[in-house]
C-alpha positions as CSV (number, residue, x, y, z in Angstrom):
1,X,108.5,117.9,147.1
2,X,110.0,120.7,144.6
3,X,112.8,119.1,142.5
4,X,114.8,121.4,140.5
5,X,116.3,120.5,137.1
6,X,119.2,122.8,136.0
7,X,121.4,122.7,132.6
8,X,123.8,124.3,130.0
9,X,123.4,123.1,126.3
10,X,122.3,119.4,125.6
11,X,121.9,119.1,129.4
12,X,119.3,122.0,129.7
13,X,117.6,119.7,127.0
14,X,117.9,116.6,128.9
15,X,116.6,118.8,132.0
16,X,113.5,119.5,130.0
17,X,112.8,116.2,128.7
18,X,113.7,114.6,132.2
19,X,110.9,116.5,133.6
20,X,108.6,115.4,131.6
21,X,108.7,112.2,133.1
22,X,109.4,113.3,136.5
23,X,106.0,115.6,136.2
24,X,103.4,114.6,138.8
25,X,105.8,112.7,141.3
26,X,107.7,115.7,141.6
27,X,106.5,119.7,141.4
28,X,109.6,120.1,138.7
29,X,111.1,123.5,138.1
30,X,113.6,123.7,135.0
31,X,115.9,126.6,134.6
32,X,117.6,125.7,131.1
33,X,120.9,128.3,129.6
34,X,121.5,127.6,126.0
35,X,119.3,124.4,125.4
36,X,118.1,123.4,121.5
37,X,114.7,122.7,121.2
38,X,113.4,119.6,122.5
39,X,110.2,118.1,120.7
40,X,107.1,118.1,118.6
41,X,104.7,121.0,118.9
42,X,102.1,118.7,120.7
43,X,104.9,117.7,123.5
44,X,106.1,120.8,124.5
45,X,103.1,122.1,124.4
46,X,102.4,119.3,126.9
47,X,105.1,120.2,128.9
48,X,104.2,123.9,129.2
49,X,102.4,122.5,132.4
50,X,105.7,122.6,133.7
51,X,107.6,125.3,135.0
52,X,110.1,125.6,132.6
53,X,112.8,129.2,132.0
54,X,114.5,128.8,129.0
55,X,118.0,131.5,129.1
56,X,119.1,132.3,126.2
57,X,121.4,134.8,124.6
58,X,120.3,137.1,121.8
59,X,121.7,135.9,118.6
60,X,122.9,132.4,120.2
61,X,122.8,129.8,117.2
62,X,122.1,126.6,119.8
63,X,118.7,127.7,120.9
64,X,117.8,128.1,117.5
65,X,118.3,123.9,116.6
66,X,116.9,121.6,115.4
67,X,115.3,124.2,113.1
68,X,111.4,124.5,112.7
69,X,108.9,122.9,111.9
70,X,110.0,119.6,113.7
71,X,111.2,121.2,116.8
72,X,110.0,123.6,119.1
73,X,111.2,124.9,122.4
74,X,109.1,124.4,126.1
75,X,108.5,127.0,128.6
76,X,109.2,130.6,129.4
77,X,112.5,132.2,127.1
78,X,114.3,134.7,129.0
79,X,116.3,136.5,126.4
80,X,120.4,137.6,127.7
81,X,122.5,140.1,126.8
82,X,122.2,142.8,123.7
83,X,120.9,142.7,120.1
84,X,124.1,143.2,117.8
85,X,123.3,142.6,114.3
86,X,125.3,139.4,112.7
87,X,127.1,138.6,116.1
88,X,126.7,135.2,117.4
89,X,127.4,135.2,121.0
90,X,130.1,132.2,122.1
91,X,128.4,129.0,122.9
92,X,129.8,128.7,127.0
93,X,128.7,129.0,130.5
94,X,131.2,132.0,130.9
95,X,129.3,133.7,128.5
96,X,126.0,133.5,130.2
97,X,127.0,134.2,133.0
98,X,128.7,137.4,132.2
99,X,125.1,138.0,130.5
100,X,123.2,137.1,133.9
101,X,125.7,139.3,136.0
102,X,124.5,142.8,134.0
């Protein structure tokens, strides 16, 4: 059975970290927009085994937290939307999805 797993923000983290328990009962697919990082090195690397899109927004501060070396990020990132230097892109789901519609 495929379960998909789909969230904006602190849920695309939940979404993440709820697959890694649900890994093995389930074939889990995660499709995350705007989700901080989630873990230690040693879990997301763990949880690499997992199909797991990250979408994020160039420039998006979110993404970017907790900062490293505690955290990292799980999966595939998918970067949105243009480079523009010292812009930070606005932190909602309209956003992305104006990003995913061009």
């Amino acid at each position: 059975t495929v379960l998909h797993l789909v969230g904006f923000s602190l849920g695309g983290a939940v979404a993440q970290l709820a697959a890694a328990s649900l890994h093995g009962a389930f074939d889990v697919r995660v499709i995350s927009f705007a989700a901080p990082k989630i873990g230690a090195h040693d879990f997301c690397s763990r949880l690499n085994k997992v199909a797991i899109t990250r979408d994020e927004l160039i420039g998006a501060v979110v993404p970017t937290l907790p900062p490293l070396p505690a955290f990292h990020s799980a999966g595939r990132c998918i970067p949105l939307g243009d480079w523009v230097p010292d812009a930070k892109p606005e932190h909602t789901r309209q956003a992305y999805r104006s990003a995913l519609q061009k």
